[in-house]
C-alpha positions in Angstrom: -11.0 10.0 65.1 -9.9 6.4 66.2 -7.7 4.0 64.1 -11.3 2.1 63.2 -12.8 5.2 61.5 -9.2 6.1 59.5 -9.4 2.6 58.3 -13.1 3.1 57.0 -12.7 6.1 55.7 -9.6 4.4 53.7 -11.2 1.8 52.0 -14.6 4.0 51.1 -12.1 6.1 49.6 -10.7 2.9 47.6 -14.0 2.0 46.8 -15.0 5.2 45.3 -11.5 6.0 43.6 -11.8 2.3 41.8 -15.5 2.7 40.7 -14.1 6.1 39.1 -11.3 4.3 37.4 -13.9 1.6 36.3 -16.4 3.8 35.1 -13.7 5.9 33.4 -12.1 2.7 31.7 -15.5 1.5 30.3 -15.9 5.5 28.9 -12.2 5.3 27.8 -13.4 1.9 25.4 -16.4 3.3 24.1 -14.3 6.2 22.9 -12.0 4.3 21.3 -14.6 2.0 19.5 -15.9 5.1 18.2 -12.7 6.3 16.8 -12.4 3.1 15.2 -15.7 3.4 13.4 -15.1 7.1 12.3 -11.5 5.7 11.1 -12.9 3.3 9.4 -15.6 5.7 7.7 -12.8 7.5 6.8 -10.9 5.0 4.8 -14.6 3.9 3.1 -14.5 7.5 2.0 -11.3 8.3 0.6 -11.4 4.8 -1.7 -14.6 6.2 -2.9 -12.5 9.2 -3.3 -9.7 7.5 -5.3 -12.6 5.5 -7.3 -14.4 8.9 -8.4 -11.2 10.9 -9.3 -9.9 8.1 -11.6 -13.0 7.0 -12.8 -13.4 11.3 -13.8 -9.9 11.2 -15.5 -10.8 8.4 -17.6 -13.6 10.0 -18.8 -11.7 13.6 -19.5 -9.3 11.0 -21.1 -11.7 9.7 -23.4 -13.8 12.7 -24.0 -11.1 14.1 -26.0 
């Protein structure tokens, strides 16, 4: 194999190895936007949580 054909098979290499890291980087965002959406599920949930608990011990509170 000449030095021309190394070199080739180099920078196909590169090529390939950054369109993995690309592809990988856009996958690596859309996971993270997707945490940040459950995360803020999460926080929706628990206030309604808090609001529901409360708004049950007032009314035990009351009650008697």
């Amino acid at each position: 194999m000449g030095v021309t054909e190394r070199v080739w098979a180099a920078l196909t290499s590169m090529i390939k190895l950054e369109d993995r890291v690309t592809r990988q980087s856009e996958a690596l965002k859309a996971q993270q936007a997707r945490i940040e959406s459950l995360t803020e599920r999460v926080i929706r949930l628990e206030a309604q949580l808090e609001l529901l608990t409360t708004a049950a011990a007032i009314r035990r509170l009351a009650g008697k």
